[in-house]
N, C-alpha and C positions, 0 to 999 in steps of 0.2 A: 504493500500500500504506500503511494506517494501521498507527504506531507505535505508538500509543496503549497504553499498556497497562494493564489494568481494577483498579480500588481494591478492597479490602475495607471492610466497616464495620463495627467492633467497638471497642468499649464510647462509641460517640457522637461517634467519630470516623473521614475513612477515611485506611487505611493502607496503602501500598506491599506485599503481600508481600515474603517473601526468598527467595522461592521461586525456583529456577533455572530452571526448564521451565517456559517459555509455550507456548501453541497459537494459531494462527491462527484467528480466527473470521473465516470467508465466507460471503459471499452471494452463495446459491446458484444465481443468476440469472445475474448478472454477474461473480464470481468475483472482486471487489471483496474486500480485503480490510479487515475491519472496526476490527476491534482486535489487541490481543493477551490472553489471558486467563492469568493465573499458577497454576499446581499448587499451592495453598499446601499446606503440611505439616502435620504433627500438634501443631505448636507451637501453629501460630497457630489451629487447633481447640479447643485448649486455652486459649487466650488468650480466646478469644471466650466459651465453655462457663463458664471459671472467671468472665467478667464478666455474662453472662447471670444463672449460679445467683445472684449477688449481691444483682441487678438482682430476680429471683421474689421475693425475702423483702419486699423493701417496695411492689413491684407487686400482689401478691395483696391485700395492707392497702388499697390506694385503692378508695372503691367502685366498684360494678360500673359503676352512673351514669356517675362520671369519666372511667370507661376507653372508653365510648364514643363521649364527645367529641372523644376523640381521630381516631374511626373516621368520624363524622361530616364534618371536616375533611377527612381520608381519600380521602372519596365525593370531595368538593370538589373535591380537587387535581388527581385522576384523572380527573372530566371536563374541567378546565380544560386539562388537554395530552393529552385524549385522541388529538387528532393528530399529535402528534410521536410515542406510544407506538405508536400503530398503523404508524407508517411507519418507526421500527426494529425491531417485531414480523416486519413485510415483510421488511424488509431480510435479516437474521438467518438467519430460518426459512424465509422462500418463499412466505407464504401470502401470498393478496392482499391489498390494501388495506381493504375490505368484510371480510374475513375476519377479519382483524386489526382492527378498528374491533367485530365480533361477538364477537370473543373477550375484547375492553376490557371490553362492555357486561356479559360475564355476570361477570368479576373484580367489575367495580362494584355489581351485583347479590347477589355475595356480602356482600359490606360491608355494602350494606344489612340484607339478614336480620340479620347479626350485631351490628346495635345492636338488636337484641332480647333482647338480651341478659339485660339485667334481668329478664325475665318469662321467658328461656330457662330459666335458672338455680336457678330457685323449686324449693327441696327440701320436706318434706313435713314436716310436722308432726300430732299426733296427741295430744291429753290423755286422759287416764285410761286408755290401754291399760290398766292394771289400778289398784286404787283406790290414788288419790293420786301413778303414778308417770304420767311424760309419758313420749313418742318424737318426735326428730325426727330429718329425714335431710338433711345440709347439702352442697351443694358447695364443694369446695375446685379450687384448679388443681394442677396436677399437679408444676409446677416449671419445667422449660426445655424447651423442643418444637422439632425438628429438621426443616425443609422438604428433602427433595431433591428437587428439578424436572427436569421430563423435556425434550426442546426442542424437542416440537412445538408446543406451548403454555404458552410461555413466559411469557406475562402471566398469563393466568386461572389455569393448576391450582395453581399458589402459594396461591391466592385461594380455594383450594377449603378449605383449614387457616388461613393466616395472622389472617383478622377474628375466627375464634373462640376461635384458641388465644394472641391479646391480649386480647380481651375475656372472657374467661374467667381471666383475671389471672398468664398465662403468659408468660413471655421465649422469645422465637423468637430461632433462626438458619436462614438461609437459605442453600441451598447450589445454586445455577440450573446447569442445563446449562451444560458446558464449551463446545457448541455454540452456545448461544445468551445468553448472559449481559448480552448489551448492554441488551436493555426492562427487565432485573430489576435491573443498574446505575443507567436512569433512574426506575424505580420507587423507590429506595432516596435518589435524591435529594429528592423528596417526600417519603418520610417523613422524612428527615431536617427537612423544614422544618414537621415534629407539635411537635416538640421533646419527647420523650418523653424520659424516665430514662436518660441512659446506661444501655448494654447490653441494656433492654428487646425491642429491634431488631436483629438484626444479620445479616450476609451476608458467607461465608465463599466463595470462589470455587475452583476446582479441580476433579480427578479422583476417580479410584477410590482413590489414598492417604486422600485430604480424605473422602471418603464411610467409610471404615474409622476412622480416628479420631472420626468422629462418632456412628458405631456403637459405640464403643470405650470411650466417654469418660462415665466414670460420672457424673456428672452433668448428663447428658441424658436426661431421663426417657422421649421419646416419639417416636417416629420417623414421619413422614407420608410419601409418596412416591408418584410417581407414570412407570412405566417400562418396560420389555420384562421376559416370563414371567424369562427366568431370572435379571436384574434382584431382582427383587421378591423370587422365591423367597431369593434371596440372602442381601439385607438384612432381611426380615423372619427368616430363622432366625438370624445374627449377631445380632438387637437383640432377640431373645426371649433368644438363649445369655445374654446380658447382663441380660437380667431386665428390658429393656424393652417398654411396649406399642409395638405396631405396626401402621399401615395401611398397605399397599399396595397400587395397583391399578395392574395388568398386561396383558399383550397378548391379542388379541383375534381371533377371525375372526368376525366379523358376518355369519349368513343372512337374507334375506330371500327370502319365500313369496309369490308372484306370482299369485294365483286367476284362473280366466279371467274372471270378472265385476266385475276391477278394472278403475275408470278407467285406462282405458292413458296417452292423453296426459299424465292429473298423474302417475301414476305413474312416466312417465318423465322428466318434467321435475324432480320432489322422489329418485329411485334413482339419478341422476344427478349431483345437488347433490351426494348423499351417497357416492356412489363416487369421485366424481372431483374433488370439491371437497378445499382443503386436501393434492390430489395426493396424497389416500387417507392422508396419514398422522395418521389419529385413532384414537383408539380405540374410536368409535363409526363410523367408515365400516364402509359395505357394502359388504361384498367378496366374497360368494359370493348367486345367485340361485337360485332353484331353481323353473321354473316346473311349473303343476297342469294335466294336460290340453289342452286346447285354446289357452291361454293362452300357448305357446312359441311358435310361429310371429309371431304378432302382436308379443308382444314384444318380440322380436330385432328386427324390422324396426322398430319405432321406438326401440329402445334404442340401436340400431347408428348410426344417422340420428343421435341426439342426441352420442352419443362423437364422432362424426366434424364435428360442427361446433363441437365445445368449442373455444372459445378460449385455447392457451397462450401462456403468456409470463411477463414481468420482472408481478411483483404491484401495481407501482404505475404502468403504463401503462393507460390508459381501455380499457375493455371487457375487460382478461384476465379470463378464469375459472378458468384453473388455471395454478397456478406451480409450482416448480422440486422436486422432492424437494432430500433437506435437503444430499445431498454426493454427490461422482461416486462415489464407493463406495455409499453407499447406490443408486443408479442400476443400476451395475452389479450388485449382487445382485437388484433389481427386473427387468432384463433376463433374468438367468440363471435366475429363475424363470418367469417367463412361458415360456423356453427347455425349463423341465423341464416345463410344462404340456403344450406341443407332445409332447415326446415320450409323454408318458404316453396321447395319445391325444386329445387334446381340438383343436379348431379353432380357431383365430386368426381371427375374423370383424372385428375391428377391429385394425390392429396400429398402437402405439404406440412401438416401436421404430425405430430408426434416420432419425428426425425432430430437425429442430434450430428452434427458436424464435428468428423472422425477432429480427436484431441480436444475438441471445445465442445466438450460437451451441456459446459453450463450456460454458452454463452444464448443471447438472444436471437437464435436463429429459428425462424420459419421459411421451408423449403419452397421452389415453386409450384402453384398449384394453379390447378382450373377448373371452373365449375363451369357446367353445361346448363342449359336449359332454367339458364336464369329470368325471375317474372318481371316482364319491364317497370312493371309498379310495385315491386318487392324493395325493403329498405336496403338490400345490398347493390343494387341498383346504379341506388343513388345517393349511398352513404363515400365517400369518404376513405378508402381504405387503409392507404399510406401502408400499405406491406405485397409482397409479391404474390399478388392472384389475380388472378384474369377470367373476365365473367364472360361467357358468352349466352347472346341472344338471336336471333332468327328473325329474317323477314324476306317475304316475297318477291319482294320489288326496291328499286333504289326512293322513289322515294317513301313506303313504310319504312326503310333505315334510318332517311333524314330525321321525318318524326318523332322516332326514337331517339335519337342523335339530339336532337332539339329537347326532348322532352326531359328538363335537368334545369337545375337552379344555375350550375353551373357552365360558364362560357371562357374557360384556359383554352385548350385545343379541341382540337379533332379532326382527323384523317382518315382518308379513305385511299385501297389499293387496289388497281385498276390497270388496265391496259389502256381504256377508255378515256379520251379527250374529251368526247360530251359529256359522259357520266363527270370525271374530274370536272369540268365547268361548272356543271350544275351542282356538284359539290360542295363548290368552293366560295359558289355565289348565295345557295341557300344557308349551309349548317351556320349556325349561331354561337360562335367564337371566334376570339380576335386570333388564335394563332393555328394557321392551317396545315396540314400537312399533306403531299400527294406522292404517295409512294414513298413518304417518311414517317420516322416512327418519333421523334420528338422534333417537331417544328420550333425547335430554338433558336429566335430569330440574332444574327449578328450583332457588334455593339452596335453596330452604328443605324439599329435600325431598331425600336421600344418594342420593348418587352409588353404584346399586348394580353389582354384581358377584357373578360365584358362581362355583367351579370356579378353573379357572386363570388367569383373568383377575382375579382377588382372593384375597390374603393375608391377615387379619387378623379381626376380629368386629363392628367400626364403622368404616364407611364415612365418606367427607369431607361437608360443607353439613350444612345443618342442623342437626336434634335429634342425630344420630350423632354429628357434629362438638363439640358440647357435650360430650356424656357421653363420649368418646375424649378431650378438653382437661380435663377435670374428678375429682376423686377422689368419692367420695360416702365422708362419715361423717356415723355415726350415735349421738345421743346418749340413752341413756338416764336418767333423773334421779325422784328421789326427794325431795320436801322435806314431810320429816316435821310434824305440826301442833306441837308444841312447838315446833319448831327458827323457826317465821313468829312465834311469840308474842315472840320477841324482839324483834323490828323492827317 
């Protein structure tokens, strides 16, 4: 058992909390204990908030230019340990090694878009809207910007806000999963070696107290987040009460549309990746199938084939493909739904259940599994799963799939696999979600293009990455101006 217990870093240095209540963070593999992580209080929220707003007044002054050198260096640092990051990422969270080495790659991908800064930034200018007066429209930053991080991805969705809301000439506080705090512990040591402004940067570690004072604390302008539906709902209505902007993006049931004239083989090897990869807990896994016609039979028999020889285990032994959900409680609610699937009527054609991954045998592991003949209005459905099971449902025609497809609180993805150009059109223009997939199994869109969402799996009116990310870090003022010809004759 590690003693260790996790710093904060506010205003350029880190500091002990005084927080009484630690938690255990483990790996969920091994059962290893990692660290210990401290509940800090509203104090030290306030310590950090009051050294940040400080830190906005003479951040916003340096140009845009300056601030990206800093991100540049950034990029550097982050590939130079991107193997120690990846292999606490594992540790932590449970994903594999590859997985967490993919999840490095798109954090660093953000960074990069965002030293575009300068030419992100560009407001509008206009002379003579009417004779002799001008208009222009400027960006400003917004002040202090607030990360809460969720803990299945612990390195990158920080990374989905952090390059734009410093380059965009804003003081961040960072607040990681209580679960998973240890890659955003060593992320935070790299940046400390930017040498940036005191308080510019900082990372504030805890709970649900720590998250309410940061909702709380009027000098935090803007709240980013990334977490489960009623999460989201949460903090996004606190930091509106509060008169703050907010982005949240929330939980998810991802369908995909299976036509009988998809490649079946890729199709199973890429609905695979994606159901069962990361032990389903993304917000882009597939988790409900639904096949078209003739296309069920076939599918099952090699979808079932491909669950059944996935490789579980510890994320950093050669060949695992899927590792550990994140805690035995999360485990066991992943059980007890597949449990309530059974009853509702559906068939267990792969069971996942009641298996132990050779050496780890205590760890959080549920294997892949698939239920058949799941009820489109059953709560498995349309619950939520966040573990590696893949429901399948049936429909006649392409669009009873849409309907289905449509029919969910939920609008993260959904994809459909096809030969078909019409079919994909009509896919892609009816189902109801912001991010689509055609012939992919996680439509995870580039930095430089927001991270959408619609429905209940999004709070807010700008999304993270790119242009969004800009104009959500940014205020827009606009000047109007008048310089009369007398008034130039002077000078």
């Amino acid at each position: 058992m590690s003693s260790e217990r996790l710093l904060n870093f506010i205003n350029g240095s880190w500091q002990a909390s005084k927080a009484g209540d630690v938690l255990p963070v483990i790996n969920p593999a091994t059962t290893e204990t990692l660290a210990q992580v401290p509940m800090s209080p509203a104090s030290e929220v306030d310590e950090a908030a009051t050294a940040a707003a400080k830190a906005a007044r003479e951040w916003a002054r340096v140009p845009a230019g300056d601030r990206i050198q800093y991100l540049f260096k950034l990029k550097a640092l982050l590939e130079e340990n991107l193997d120690d990051l990846a292999r606490a990422c594992t540790n932590e969270c449970g994903k594999t090694y590859v997985e967490s080495v993919g999840e490095l790659r798109r954090a660093i991908e953000n960074v990069e878009v965002a030293c575009g800064i300068p030419l992100m930034m560009q407001g509008w200018n206009n002379e003579d809207i009417a004779r002799g007066i001008d208009e222009h429209m400027f960006r400003q930053p917004v002040g202090v910007a607030a990360i809460i991080a969720p803990f299945n991805f612990p390195a990158m969705i920080p990374f989905w806000f952090l390059p734009y809301a410093l380059a965009t000439g804003n003081s961040v506080i960072v607040k990681p999963s209580e679960k998973c705090p240890v890659t955003q512990q060593k992320i935070f040591r790299l940046i400390e070696q930017l040498k940036l402004p005191a308080g510019v940067m900082q990372m504030v570690n805890g709970g649900k107290e720590t998250v309410d004072a940061i909702l709380d604390h009027p000098a935090i302008r803007a709240i980013s987040m990334v977490g489960s539906t009623p999460a989201a709902r949460y903090i996004y209505a606190r930091a509106a009460a509060n008169g703050k902007r907010a982005q949240c993006q929330a939980g998810a049931k991802n369908p995909v549309v299976i036509m009988p004239d998809a490649d079946m083989d890729s199709a199973t090897r890429i609905l695979s990746d994606s159901a069962f990869g990361c032990a389903g807990q993304r917000c882009l896994a597939l988790s409900v199938g639904v096949t078209v016609g003739s296309a069920r039979e076939v599918f099952i028999e090699h979808f079932s084939e491909a669950a059944r020889k996935r490789k579980v285990g510890y994320g950093l032994d050669e060949g695992v493909e899927t590792g550990p959900v994140i805690s035995a409680a999360s485990r066991e609610r992943v059980l007890g739904l597949i449990a309530k699937g059974e009853q509702e009527g559906a068939k267990v054609i792969v069971d996942g259940r009641d298996r132990k991954a050779p050496g780890y045998e205590d760890g959080s592991f549920v294997f892949p599994t698939l239920l058949d003949g799941v009820p489109p209005q059953g709560e498995i459905a349309h619950t939520e799963i966040f573990g590696p099971v893949f429901s399948l449902m049936h429909a006649d025609a392409l669009e009873d799939a849409i309907a289905m497809v449509n029919d969910r609180a939920y609008g993260n993805m959904a994809c459909i696999f096809t030969s078909s150009g019409a079919a994909a059109r009509k896919f892609r223009q009816e189902a109801i979600a912001g991010n689509i997939g055609i012939n992919i199994g996680v439509a995870a869109p580039m930095a430089y293009f927001p991270f959408s969402g619609w429905r209940e799996s999004f709070f807010g009116d700008l999304h993270g990455q790119g242009m969004q990310a800009v104009e959500f870090f940014t205020e827009t003022k606009v000047v109007v101006e008048r310089w009369p010809k007398e008034w130039s004759r002077k000078f």
